[in-house]
C-alpha positions as CSV (number, residue, x, y, z in Angstrom):
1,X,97.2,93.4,70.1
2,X,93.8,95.5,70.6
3,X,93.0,97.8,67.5
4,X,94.8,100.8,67.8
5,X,92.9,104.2,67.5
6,X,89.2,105.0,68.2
7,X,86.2,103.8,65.2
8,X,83.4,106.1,65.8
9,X,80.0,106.2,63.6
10,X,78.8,109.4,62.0
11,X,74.9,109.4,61.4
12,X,73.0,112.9,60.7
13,X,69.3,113.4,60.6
14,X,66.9,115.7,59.1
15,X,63.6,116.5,59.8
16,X,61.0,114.3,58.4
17,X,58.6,116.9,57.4
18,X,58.4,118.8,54.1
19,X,59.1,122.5,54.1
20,X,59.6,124.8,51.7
21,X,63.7,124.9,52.2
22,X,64.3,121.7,52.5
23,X,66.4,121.4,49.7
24,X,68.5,124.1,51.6
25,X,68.3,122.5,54.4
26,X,70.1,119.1,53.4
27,X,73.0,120.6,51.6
28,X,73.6,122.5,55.3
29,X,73.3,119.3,56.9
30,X,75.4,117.5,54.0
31,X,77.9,120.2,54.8
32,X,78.4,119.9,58.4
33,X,78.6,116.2,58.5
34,X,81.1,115.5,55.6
35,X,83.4,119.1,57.3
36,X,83.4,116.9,61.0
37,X,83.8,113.5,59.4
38,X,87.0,115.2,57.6
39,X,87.7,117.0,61.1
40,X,88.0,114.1,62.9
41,X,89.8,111.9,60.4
42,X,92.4,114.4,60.7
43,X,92.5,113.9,64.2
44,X,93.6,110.3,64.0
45,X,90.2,108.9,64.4
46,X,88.4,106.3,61.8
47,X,85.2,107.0,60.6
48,X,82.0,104.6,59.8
49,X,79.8,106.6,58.0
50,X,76.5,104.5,56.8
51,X,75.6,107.9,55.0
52,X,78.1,107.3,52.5
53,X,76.7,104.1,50.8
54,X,72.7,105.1,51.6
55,X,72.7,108.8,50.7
56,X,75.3,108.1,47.7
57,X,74.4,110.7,44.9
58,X,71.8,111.6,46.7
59,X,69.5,114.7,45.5
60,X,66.7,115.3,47.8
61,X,67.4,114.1,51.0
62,X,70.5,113.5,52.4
63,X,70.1,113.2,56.7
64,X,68.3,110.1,58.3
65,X,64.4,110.2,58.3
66,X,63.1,107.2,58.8
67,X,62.9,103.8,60.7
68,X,63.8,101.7,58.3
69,X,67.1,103.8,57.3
70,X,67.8,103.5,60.8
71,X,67.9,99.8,60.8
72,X,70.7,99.8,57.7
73,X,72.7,102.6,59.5
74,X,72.5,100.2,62.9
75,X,73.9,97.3,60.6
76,X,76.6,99.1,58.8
77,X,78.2,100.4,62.2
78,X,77.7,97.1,64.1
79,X,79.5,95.3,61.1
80,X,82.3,98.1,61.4
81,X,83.4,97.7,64.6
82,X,81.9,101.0,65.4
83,X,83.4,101.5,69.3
84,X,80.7,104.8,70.0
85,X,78.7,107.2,68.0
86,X,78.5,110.6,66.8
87,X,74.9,112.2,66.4
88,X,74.6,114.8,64.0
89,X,71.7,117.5,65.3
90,X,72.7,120.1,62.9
91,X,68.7,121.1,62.4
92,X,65.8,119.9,63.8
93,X,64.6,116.5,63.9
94,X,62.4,113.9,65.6
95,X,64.3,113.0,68.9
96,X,62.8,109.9,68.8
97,X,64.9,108.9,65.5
98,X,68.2,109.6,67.4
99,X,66.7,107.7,70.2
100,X,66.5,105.1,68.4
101,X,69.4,104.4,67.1
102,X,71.0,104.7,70.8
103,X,68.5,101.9,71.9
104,X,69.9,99.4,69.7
105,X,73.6,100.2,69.0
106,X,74.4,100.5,72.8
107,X,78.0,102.6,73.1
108,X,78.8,105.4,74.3
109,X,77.0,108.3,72.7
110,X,78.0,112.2,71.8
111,X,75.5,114.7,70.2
112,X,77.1,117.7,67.8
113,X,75.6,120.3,66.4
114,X,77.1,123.7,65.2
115,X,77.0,127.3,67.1
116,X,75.2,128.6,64.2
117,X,71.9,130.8,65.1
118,X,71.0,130.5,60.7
119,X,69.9,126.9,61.7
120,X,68.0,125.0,64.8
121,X,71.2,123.0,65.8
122,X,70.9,123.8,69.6
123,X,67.1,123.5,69.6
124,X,67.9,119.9,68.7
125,X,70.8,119.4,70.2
126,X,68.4,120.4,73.5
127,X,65.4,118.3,72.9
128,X,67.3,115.0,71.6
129,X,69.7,115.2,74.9
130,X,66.8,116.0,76.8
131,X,64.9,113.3,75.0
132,X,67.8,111.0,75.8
133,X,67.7,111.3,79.7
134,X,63.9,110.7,79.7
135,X,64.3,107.6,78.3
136,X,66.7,106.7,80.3
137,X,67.6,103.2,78.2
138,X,71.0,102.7,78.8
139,X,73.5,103.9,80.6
140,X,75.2,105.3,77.6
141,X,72.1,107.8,77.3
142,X,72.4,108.9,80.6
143,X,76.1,109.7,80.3
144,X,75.4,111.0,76.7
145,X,78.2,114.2,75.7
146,X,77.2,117.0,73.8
147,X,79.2,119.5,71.6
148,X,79.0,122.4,69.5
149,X,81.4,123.7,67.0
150,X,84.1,121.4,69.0
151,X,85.9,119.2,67.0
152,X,88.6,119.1,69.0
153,X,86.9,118.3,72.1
154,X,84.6,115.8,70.4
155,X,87.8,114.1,69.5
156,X,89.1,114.2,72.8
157,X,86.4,112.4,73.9
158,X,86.2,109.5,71.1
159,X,89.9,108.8,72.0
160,X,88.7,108.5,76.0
161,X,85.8,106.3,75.4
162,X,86.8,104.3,72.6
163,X,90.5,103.5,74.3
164,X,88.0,102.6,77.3
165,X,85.5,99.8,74.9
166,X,89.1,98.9,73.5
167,X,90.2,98.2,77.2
168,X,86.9,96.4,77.6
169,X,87.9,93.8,75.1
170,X,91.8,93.5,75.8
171,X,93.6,90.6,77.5
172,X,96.1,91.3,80.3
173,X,98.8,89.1,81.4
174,X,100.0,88.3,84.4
175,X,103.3,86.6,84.8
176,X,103.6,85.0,87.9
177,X,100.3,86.4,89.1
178,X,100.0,89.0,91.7
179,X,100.8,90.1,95.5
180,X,103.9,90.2,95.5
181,X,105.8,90.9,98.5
182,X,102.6,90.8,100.2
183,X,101.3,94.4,98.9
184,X,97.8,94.2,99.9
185,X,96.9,96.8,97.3
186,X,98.2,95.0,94.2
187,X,95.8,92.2,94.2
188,X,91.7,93.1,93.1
189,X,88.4,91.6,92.9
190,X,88.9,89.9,88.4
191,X,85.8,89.2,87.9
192,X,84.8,92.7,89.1
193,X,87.3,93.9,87.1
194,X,86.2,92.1,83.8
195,X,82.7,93.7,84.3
196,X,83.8,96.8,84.3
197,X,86.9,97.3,82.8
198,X,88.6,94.7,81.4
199,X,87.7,91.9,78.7
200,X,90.1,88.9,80.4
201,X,92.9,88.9,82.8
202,X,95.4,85.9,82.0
203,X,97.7,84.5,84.7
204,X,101.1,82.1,83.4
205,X,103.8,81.5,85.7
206,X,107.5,82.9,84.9
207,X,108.2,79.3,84.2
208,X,106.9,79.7,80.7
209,X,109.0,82.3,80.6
210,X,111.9,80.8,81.6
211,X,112.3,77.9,80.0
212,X,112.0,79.6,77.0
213,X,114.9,81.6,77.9
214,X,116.9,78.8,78.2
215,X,116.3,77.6,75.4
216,X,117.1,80.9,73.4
217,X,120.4,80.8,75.7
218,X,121.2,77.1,74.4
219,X,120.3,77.3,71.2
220,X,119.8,80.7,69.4
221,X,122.2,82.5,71.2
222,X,122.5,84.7,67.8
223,X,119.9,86.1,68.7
224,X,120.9,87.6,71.8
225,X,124.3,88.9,70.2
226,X,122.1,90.9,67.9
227,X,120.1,92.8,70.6
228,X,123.1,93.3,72.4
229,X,125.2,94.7,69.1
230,X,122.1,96.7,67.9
231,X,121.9,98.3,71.6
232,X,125.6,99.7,72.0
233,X,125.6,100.1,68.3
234,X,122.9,102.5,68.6
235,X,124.8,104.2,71.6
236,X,123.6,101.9,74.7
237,X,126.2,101.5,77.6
238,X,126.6,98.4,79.4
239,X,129.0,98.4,82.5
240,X,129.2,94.9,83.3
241,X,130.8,93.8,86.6
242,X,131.8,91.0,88.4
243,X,128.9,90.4,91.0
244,X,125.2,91.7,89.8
245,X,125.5,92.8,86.2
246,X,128.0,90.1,84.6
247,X,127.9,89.2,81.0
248,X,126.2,85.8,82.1
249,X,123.1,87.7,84.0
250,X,122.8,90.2,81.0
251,X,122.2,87.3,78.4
252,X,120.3,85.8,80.7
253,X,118.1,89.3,80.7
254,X,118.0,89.6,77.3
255,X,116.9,85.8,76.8
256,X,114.2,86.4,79.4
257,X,113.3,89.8,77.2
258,X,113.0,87.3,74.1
259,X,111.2,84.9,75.3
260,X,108.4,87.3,76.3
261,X,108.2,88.7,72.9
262,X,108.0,85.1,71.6
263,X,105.3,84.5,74.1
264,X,103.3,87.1,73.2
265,X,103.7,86.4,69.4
266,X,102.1,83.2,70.5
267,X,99.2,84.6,72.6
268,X,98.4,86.7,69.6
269,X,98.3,83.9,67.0
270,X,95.8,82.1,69.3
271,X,93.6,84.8,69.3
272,X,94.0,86.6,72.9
273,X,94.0,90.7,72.0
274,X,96.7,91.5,74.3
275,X,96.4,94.3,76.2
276,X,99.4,95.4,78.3
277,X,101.5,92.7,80.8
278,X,103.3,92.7,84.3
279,X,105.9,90.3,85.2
280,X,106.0,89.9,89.0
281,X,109.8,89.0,89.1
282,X,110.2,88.8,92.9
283,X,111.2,86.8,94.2
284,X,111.2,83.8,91.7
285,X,113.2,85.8,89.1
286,X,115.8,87.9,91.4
287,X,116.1,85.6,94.2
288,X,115.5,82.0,92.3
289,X,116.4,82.4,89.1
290,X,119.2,84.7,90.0
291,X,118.2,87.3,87.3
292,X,115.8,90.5,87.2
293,X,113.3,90.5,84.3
294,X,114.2,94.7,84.2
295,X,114.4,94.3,80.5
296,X,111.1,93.5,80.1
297,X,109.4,96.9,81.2
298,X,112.0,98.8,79.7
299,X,112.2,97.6,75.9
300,X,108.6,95.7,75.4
301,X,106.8,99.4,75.5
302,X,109.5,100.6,72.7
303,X,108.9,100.0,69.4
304,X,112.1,98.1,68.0
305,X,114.6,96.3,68.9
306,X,117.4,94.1,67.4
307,X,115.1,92.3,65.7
308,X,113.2,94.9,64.1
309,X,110.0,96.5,64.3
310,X,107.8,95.3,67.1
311,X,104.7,96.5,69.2
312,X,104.8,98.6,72.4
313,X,102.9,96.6,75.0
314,X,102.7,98.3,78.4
315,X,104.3,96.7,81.0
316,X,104.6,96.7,84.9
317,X,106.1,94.8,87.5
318,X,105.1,92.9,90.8
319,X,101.9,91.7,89.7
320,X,100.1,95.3,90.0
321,X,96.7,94.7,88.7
322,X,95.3,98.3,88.9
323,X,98.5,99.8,87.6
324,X,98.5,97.2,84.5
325,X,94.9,99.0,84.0
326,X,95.9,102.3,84.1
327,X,98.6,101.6,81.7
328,X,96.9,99.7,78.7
329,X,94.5,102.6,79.7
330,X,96.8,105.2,78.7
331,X,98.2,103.4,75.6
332,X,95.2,102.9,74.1
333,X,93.8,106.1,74.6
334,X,97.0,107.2,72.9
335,X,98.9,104.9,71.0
336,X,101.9,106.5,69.5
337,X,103.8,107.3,73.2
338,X,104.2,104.1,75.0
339,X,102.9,104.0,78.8
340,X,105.5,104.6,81.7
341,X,105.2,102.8,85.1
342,X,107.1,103.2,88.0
343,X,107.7,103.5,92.1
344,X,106.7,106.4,93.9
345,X,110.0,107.2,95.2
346,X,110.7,110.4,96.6
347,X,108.2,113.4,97.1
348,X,109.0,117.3,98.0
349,X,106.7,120.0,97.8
350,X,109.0,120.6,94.6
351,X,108.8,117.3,93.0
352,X,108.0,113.6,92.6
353,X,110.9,111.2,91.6
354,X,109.1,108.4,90.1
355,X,111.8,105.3,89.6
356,X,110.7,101.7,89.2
357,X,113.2,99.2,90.7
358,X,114.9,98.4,87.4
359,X,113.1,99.0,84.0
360,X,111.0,101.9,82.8
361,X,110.2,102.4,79.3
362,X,113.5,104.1,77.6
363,X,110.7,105.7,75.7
364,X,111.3,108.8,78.5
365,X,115.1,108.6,78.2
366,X,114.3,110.8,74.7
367,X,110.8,111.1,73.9
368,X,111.7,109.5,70.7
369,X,110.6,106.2,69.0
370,X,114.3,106.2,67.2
371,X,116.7,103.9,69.0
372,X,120.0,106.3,67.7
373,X,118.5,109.0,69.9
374,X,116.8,107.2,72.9
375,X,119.8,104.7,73.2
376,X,122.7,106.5,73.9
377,X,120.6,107.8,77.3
378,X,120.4,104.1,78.6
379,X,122.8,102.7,81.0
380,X,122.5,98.6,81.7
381,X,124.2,98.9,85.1
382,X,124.5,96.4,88.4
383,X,121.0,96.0,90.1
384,X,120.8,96.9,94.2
385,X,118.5,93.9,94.9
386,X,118.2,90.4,93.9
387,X,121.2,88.1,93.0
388,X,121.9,89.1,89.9
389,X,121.3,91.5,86.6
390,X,121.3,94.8,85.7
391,X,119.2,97.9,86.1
392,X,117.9,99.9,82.9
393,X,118.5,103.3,84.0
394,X,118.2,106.6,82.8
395,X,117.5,110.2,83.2
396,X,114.4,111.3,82.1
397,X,113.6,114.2,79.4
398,X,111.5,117.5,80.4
399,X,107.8,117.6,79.1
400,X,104.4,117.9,79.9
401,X,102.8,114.6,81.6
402,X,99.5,112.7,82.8
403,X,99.9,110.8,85.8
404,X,97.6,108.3,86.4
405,X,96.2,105.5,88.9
406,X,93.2,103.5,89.4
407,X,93.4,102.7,93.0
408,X,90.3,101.4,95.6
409,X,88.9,102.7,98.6
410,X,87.1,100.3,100.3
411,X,86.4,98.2,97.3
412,X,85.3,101.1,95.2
413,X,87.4,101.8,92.2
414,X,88.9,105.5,92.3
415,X,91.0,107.5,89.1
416,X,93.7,109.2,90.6
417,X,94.8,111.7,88.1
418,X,96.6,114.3,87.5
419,X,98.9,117.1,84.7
420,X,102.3,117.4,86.0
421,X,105.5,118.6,84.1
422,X,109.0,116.8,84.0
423,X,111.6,118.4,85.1
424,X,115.7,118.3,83.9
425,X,117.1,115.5,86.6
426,X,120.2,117.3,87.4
427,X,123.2,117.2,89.9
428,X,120.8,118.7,92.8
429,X,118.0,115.8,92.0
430,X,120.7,113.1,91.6
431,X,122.2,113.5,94.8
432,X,119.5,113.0,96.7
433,X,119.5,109.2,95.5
434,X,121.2,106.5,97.3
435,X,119.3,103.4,96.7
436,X,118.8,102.3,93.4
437,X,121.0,104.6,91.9
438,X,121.1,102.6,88.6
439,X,117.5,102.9,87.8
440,X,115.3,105.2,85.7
441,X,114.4,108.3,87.1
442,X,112.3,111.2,86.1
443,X,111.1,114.3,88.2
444,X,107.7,115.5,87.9
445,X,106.2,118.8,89.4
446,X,102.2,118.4,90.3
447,X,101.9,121.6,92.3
448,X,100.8,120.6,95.0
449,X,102.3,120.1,98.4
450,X,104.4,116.9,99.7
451,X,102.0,116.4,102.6
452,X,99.1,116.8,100.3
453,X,100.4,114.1,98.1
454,X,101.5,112.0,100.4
455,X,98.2,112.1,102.5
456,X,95.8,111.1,99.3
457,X,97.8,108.9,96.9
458,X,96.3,105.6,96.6
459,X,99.6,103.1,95.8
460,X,103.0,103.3,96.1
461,X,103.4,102.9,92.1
462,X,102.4,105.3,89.3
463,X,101.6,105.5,85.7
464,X,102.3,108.2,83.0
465,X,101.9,109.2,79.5
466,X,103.2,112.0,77.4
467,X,101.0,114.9,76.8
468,X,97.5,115.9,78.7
469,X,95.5,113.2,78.5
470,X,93.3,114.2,81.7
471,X,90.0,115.0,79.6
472,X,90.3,112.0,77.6
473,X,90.5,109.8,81.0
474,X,87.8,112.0,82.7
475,X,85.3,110.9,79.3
476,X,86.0,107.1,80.1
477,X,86.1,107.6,83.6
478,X,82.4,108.8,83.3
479,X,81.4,106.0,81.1
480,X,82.7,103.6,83.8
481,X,81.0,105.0,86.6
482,X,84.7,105.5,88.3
483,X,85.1,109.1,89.9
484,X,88.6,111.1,89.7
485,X,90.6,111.9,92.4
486,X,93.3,115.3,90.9
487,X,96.6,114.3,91.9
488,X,97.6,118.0,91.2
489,X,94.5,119.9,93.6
490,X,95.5,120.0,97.0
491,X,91.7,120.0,98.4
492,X,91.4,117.3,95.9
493,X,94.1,115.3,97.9
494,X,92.7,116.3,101.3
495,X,88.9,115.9,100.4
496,X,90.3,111.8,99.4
497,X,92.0,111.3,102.2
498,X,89.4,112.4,104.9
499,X,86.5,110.9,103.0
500,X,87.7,108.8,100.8
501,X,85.6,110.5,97.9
């Protein structure tokens, strides 16, 4: 799996020149770089700070002055992992220092500097953005941030650009590739893809999947009686029947559901930094194989399951490429709420019922990473499509969440994005569903008008995540050229759909 969390360097300069308060001067600087390395740190984000080992007891001078320093601060965060940079301007210095240093470390770049009118932090912060665009020597200078006594939006914006250089260097997988049932918009241009957004893109068929499964059916069939005890002992229903969801299809689902998480043990042990997955299921699963893989995108983004702790890997269905993306996308930028995908399925000017046909991450059922509370909201019911297997449904719990897609107008790559709020699913929602009344469902309110939505949305599938997430997105949207389309702004909508901008 992809490191979790965003690694961002810290490195402060100081003006080269002697004064008479310089003394003063480096125990401000000293200050304001050690208070935001702690700021950060408590905002989940891991710090490389070459300071640390080159200004150790230091007594004179504590911020970066010279060329040479600049080299061994380049070579510690390079060795670190360091996914962007932090600039400390918190008095003046030489712009062409900072300069520097963004010349050769190449990654996305933010400038900070405190609102403090005792010291020359906005002069600097000024002439070393300024400096910056001149220059013009990477993209990551032109797209360069800047902040001032903002630790919380500085943050916001490591976790956006670093969960974009993490996407940059993930694997996705593909079982049983894309299109499926011919949905134009599903497919994409890889290797366009792999320049811009993603590090590989992996394509196995179900096959590998399958045979696996019957093997865990044949001969670890323990295994499956232990998911299936931890699930109802933990308060999950199953309502088997004798058609769609008989106790034959549901071991068969849970088999299919091991053997991915076998698989992906394996991809991991040869090296691939797995990213997020999709399993295209039809028709080879429901219709050939006679069992729906709608275990797999409800319990592979939860963090345990019979067999103990595992990790949450984002998962969508039929092979959609772009909503794979947006997933991982969301995961990474925050990793402690797994991803949820799912259909487009009904639309008011009230609310948006999204419902994928069969699986969802439970995650929603509770908001809670503890199977005794997300469990007993999760039904294993009979499936309305394919020849066999059951549905994971659910209702899902109020609270505040980003919905996300990265769709394409005319081969150009588009962030559909927007803050909406689930809402209770009660008796009045639930009875305006007829098919796929056994699936997940949650209700979201986006504000903004049926027709609006309706006209503008770019794919019949959505992604979500817990939380506002929309200015961490917006951050690695600007890094990756990719403009954002607001799935809550009706003249955002219209704007889209007349001009496709």
């Amino acid at each position: 799996m992809p490191a979790r969390g965003p690694v961002l360097g810290l490195v402060s300069f100081t003006d080269p020149r002697a004064t008479a308060f310089a003394l003063r001067r480096e125990r401000y600087i000293h200050s304001c770089h050690e208070g935001l390395k702690r700021a950060l740190q408590q905002r989940g984000i891991r710090v490389l700070d070459p300071q640390a080992k080159l200004r150790k007891g230091w007594k004179q001078t504590f911020g970066i002055r010279r060329p040479d320093e600049l080299q061994q601060c380049l070579t510690m965060l390079q060795a670190g992992g360091a996914q962007a940079v932090v600039m400390g301007c918190w008095h003046w210095t030489e712009p062409m220092l900072p300069l520097s240093l963004a010349r050769d470390l190449r990654s996305p770049i933010a400038l900070y500097a405190e609102d403090d009118p005792a010291w020359a932090g906005s002069v600097c912060l000024g002439a070393v953005g300024a400096s910056l665009w001149e220059a013009g020597i990477s993209p990551y200078a032109l797209t360069h941030t800047r902040f001032r006594s903002d630790p919380d939006g500085l943050a916001r914006w490591a976790h956006g650009v670093c969960g974009l250089h993490a996407l940059r260097h993930s694997t996705c997988v593909l079982w049983g590739g894309s299109y499926c049932l011919r949905m134009e918009h599903l497919q994409d241009d890889i290797p366009e893809l792999k320049r811009l957004l993603i590090g590989d893109m992996l394509t196995e068929g179900e096959y590998i999947l399958i045979r696996a499964a019957e093997a865990i059916l044949a001969s670890a069939p323990k295994r499956i009686d232990a998911f299936l005890k931890w699930f109802t002992e933990n308060g999950g229903q199953v309502e088997y029947d004798k058609k769609m969801a008989t106790s034959e299809a549901v071991r068969r689902q849970v088999a299919l559901y091991l053997a991915a998480r076998d698989r992906l043990r394996e991809l991991a042990q040869e090296g691939h930094s797995i990213g997020g997955v999709s399993v295209r299921c039809q028709p080879e699963l429901s219709e050939v194989w006679a069992c729906t893989g709608c275990l797999l995108p409800a319990f592979l983004p939860f963090p345990v399951d019979g067999e103990g702790p595992q990790p949450v890997v984002p998962t969508v269905c039929e092979g959609d490429i772009k909503g794979l993306i947006t997933a991982v996308l969301l995961h990474l930028i925050a990793p402690s709420t797994p991803p949820l995908f799912g259909d487009l399925k009904y639309v008011t000017d009230d609310l948006v019922i999204i419902s994928n046909c069969g699986g969802s991450s439970i995650w929603y059922a509770s908001r809670s990473n503890d199977p005794a509370k997300t469990l007993p909201a999760i039904r294993l019911a009979a499936q309305c499509q394919g020849a066999g297997g059951a549905a994971v449904g659910y209702e899902g719990m109020p609270g505040e969440l980003t919905v996300a897609r990265l769709v394409r107008f005319d081969r150009e790559y588009v962030m559909q994005l927007g803050l909406g709020r689930a809402v209770p699913v009660d008796r009045s929602v639930r009875s305006r569903i007829v098919w796929g009344q056994t699936w997940p469902h949650i209700a979201i309110s986006l504000g903004v008008s049926g027709e609006a939505l309706m006209a503008g949305v770019g794919s019949n599938h959505l992604c979500a995540a817990a939380g506002d997430l929309t200015t961490e997105i917006a951050h690695a949207c600007r890094q990756a050229d990719i403009p954002i389309v607001r799935l809550d702004s009706e003249e955002s909508l219209r704007e889209f759909a007349e001009t496709g901008c």
